[in-house]
PyMOL Python script that loads the backbone (N, CA, C, O; Angstrom):
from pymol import cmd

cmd.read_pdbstr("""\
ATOM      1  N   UNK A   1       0.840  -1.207   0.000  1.00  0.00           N
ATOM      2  CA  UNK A   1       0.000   0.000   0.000  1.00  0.00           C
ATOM      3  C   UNK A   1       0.876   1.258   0.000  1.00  0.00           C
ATOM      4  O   UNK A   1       0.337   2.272  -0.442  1.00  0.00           O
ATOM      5  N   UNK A   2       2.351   1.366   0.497  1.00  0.00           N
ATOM      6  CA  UNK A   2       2.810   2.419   0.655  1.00  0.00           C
ATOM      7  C   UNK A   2       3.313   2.933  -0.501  1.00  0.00           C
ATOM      8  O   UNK A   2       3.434   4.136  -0.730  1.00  0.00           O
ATOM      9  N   UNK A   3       3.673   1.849  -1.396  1.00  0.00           N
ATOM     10  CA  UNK A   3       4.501   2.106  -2.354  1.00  0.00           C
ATOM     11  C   UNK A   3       3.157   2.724  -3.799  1.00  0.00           C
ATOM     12  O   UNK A   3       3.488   3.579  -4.620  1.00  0.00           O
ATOM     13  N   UNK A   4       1.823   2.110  -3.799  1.00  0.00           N
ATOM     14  CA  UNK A   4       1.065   2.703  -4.367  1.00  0.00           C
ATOM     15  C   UNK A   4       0.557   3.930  -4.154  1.00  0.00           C
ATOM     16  O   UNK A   4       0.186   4.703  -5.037  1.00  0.00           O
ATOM     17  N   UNK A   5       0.526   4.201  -2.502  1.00  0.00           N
ATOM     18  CA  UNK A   5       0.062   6.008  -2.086  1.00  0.00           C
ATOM     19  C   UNK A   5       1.134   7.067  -2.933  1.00  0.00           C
ATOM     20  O   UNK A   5       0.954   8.167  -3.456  1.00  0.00           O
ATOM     21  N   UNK A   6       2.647   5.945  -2.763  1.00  0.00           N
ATOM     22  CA  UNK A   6       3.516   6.902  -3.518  1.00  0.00           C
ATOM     23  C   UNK A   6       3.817   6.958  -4.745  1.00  0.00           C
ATOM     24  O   UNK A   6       4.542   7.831  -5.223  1.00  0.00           O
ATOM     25  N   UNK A   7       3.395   6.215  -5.256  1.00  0.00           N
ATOM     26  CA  UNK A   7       3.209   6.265  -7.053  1.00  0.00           C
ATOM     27  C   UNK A   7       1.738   7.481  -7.201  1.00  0.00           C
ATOM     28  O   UNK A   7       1.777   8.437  -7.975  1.00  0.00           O
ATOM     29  N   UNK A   8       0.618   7.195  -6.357  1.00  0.00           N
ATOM     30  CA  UNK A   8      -0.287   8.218  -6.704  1.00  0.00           C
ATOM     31  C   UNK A   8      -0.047   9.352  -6.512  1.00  0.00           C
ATOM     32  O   UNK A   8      -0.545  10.162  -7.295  1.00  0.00           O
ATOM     33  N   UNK A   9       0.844   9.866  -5.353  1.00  0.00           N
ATOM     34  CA  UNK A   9       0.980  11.212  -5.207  1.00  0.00           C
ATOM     35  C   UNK A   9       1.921  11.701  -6.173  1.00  0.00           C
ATOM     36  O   UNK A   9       2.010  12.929  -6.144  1.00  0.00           O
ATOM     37  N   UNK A  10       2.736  11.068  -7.117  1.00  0.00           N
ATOM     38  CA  UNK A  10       3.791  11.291  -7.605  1.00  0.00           C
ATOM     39  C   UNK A  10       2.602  11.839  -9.367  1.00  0.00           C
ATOM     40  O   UNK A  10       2.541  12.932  -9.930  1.00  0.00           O
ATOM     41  N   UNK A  11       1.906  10.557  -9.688  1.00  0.00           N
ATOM     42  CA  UNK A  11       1.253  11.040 -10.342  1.00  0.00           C
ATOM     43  C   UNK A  11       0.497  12.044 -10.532  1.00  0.00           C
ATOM     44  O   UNK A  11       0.320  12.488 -11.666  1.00  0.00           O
ATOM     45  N   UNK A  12      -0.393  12.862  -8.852  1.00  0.00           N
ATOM     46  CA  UNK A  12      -0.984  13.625  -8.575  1.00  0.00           C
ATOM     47  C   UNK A  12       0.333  14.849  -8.765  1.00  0.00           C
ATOM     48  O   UNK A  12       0.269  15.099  -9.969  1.00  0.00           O
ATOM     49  N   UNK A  13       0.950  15.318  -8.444  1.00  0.00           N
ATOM     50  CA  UNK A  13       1.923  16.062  -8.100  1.00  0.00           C
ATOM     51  C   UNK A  13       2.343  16.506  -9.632  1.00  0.00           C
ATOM     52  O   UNK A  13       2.483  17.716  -9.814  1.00  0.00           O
ATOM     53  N   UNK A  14       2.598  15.438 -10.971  1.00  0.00           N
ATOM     54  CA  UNK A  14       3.242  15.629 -11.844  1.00  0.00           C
ATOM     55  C   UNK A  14       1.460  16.323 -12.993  1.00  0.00           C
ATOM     56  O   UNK A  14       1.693  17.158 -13.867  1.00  0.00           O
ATOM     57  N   UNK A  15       0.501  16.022 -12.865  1.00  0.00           N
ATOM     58  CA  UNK A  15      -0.637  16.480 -12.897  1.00  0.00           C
ATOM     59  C   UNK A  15      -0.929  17.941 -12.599  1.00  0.00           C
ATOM     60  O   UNK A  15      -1.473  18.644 -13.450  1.00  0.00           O
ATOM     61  N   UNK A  16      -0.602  18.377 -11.493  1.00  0.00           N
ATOM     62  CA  UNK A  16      -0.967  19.761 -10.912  1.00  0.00           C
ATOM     63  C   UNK A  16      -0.341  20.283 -11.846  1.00  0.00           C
ATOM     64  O   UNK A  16      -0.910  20.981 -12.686  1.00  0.00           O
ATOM     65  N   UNK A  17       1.668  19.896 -11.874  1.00  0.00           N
ATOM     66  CA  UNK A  17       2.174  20.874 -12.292  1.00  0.00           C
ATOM     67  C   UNK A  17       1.651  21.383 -14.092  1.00  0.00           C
ATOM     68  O   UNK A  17       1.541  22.545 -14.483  1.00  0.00           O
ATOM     69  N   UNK A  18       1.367  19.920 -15.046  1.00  0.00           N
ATOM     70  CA  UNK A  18       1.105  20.183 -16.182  1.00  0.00           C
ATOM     71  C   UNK A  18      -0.446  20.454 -16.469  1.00  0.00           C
ATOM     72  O   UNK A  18      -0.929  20.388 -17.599  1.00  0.00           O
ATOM     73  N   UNK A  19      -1.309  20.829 -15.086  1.00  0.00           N
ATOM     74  CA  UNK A  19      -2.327  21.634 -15.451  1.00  0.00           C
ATOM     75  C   UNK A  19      -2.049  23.231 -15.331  1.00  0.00           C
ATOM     76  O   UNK A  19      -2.563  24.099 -16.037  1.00  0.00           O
ATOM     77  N   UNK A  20      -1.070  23.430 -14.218  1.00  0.00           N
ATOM     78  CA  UNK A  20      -0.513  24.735 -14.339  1.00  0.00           C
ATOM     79  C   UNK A  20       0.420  25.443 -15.522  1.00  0.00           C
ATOM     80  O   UNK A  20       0.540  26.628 -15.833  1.00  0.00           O
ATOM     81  N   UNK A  21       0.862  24.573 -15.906  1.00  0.00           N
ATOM     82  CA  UNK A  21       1.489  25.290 -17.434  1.00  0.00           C
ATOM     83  C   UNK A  21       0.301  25.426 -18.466  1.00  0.00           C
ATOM     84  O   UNK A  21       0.305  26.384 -19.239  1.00  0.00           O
ATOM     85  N   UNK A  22      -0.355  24.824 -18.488  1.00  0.00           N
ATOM     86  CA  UNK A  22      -1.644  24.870 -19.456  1.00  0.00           C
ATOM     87  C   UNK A  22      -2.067  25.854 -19.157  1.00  0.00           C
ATOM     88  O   UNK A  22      -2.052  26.758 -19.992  1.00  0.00           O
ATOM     89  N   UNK A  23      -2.653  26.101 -17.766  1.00  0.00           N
ATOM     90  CA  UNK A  23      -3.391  27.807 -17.253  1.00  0.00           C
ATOM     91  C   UNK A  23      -2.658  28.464 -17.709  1.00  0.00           C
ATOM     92  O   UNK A  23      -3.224  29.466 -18.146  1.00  0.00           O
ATOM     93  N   UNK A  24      -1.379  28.474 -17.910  1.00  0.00           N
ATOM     94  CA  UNK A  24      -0.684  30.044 -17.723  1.00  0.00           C
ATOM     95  C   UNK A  24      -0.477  30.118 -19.401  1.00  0.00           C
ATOM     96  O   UNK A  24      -0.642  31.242 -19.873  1.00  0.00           O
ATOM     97  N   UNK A  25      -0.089  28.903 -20.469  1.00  0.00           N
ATOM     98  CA  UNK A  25      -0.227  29.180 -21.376  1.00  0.00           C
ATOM     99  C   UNK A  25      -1.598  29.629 -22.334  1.00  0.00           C
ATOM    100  O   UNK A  25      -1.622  30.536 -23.165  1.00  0.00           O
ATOM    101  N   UNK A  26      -2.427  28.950 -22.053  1.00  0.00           N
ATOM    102  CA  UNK A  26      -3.521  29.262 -22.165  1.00  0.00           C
ATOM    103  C   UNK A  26      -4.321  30.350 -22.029  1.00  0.00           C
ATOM    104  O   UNK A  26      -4.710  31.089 -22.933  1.00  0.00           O
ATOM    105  N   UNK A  27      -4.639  30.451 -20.446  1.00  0.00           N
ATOM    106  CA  UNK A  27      -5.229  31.685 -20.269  1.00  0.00           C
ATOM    107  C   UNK A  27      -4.654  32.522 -18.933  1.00  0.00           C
ATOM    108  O   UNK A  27      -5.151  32.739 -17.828  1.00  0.00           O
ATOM    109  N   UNK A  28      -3.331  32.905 -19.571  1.00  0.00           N
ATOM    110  CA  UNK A  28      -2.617  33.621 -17.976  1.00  0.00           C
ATOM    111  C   UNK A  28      -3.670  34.948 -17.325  1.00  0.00           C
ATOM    112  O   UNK A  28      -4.196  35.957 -17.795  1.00  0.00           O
ATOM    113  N   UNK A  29      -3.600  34.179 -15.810  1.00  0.00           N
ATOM    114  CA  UNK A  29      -4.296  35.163 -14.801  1.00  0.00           C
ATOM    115  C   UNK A  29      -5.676  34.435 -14.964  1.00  0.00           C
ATOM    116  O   UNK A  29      -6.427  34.731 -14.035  1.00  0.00           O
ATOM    117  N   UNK A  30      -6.126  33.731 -15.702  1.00  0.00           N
ATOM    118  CA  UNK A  30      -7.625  33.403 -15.608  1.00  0.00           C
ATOM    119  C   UNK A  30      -7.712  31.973 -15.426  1.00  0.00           C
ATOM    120  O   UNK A  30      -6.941  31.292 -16.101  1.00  0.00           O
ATOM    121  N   UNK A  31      -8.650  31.292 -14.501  1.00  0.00           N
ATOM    122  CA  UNK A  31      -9.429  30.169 -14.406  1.00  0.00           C
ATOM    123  C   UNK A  31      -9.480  29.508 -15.219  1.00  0.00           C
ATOM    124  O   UNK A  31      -9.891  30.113 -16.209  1.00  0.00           O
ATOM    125  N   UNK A  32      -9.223  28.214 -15.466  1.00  0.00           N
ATOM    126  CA  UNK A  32      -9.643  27.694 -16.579  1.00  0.00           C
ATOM    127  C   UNK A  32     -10.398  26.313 -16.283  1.00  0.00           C
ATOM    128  O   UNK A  32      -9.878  25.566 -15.454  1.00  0.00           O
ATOM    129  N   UNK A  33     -11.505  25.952 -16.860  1.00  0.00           N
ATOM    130  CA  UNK A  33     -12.532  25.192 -16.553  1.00  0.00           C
ATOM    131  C   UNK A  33     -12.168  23.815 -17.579  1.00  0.00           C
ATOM    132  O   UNK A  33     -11.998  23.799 -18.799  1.00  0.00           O
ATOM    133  N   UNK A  34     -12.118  22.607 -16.510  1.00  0.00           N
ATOM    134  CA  UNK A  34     -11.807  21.254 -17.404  1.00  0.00           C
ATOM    135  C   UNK A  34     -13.042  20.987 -17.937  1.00  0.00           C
ATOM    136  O   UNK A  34     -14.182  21.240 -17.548  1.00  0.00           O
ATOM    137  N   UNK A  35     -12.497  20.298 -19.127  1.00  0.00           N
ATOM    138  CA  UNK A  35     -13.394  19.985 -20.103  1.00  0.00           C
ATOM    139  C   UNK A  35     -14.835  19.090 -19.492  1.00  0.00           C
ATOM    140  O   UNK A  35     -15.770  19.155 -20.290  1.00  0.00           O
ATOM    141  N   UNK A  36     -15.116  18.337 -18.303  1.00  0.00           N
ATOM    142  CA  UNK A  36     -16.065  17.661 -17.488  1.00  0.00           C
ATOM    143  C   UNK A  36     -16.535  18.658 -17.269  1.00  0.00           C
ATOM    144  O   UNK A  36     -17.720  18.604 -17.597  1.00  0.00           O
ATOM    145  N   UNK A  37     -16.145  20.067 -16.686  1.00  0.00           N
ATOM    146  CA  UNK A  37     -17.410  20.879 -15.954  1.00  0.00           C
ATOM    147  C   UNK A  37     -17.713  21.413 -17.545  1.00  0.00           C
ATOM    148  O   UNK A  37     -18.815  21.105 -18.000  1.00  0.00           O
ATOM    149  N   UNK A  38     -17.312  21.754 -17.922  1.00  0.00           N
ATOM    150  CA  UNK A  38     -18.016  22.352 -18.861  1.00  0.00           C
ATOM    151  C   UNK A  38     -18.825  21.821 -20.092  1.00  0.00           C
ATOM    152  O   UNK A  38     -19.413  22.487 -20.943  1.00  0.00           O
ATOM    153  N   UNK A  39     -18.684  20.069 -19.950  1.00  0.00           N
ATOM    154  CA  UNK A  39     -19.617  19.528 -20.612  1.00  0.00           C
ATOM    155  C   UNK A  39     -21.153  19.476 -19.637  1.00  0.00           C
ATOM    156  O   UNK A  39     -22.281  19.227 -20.062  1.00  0.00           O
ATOM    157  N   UNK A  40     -20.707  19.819 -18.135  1.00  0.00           N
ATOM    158  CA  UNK A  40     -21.848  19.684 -17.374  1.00  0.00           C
ATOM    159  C   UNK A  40     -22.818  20.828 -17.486  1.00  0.00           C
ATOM    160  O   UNK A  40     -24.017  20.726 -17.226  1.00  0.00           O
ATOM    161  N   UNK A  41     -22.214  21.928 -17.894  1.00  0.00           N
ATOM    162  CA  UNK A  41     -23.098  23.143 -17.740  1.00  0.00           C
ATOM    163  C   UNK A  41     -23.843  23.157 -18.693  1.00  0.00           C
ATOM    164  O   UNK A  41     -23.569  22.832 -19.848  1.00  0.00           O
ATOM    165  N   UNK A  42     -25.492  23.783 -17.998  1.00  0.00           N
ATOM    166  CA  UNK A  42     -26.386  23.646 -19.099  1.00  0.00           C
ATOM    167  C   UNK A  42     -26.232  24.118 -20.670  1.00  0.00           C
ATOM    168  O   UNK A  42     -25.280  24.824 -21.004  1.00  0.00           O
ATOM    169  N   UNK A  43     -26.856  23.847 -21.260  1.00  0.00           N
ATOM    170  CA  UNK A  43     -26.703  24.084 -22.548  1.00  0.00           C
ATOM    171  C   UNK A  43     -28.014  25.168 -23.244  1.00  0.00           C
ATOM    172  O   UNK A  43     -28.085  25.551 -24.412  1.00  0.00           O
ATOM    173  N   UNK A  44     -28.863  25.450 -22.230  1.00  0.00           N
ATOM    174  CA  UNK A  44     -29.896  26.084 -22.849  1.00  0.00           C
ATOM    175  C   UNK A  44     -29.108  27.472 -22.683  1.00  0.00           C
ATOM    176  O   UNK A  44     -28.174  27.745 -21.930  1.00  0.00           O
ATOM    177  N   UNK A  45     -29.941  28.449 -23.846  1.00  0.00           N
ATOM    178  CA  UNK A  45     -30.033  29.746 -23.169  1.00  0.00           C
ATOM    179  C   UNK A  45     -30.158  30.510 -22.233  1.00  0.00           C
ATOM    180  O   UNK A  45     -31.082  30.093 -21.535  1.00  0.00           O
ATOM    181  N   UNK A  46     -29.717  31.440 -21.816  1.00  0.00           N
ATOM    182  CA  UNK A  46     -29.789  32.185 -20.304  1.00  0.00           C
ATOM    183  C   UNK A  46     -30.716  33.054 -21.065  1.00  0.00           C
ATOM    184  O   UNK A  46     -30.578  33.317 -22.260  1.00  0.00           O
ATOM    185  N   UNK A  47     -31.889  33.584 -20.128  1.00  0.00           N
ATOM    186  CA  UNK A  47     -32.829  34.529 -20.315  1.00  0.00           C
ATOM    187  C   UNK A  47     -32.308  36.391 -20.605  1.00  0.00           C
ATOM    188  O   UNK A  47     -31.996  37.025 -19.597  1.00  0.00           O
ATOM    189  N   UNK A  48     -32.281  36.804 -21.398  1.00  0.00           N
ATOM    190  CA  UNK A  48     -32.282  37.913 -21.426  1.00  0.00           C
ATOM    191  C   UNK A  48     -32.316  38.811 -20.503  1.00  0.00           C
ATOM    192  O   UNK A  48     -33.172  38.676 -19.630  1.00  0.00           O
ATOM    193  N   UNK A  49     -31.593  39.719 -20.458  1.00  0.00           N
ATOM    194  CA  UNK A  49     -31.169  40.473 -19.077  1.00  0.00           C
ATOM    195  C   UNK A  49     -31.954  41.873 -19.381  1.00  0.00           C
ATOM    196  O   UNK A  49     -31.612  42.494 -20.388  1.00  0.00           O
ATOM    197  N   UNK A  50     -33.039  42.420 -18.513  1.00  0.00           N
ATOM    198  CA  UNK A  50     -33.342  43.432 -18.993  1.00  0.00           C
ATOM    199  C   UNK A  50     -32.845  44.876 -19.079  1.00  0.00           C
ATOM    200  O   UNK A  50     -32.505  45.549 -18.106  1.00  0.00           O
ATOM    201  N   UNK A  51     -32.842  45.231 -20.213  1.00  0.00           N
ATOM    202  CA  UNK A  51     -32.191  46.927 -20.030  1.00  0.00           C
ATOM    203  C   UNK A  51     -32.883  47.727 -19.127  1.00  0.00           C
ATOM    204  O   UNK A  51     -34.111  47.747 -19.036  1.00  0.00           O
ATOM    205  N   UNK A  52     -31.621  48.806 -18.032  1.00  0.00           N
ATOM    206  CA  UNK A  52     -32.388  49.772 -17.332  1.00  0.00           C
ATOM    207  C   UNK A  52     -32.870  50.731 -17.496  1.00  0.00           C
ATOM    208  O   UNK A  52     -33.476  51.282 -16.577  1.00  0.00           O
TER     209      UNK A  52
END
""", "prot")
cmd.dss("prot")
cmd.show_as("cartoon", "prot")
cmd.util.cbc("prot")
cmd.orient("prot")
């Protein structure tokens, strides 16, 4: 078991870092949303916002 916690964190660890080069190449300073949430978000239209 120990030697698998440490293969996962190693995997986890090497993960963070090549989601962080992606943010910064991608979209430096901004959030960037994995492709799962954003297949989750609805797909309809948002209602029209009324003018004041």
């Amino acid at each position: 078991l120990g030697i698998e916690l440490y293969e996962v964190e190693k995997v986890g660890e090497r993960l963070q870092k090549e989601e962080s080069v992606l943010e910064k190449n991608l979209h430096p300073g901004e959030p960037v949303l994995p492709p799962a949430a954003s297949l989750e978000l609805p797909t309809s239209p948002q209602p029209p916002v009324p003018s004041p």
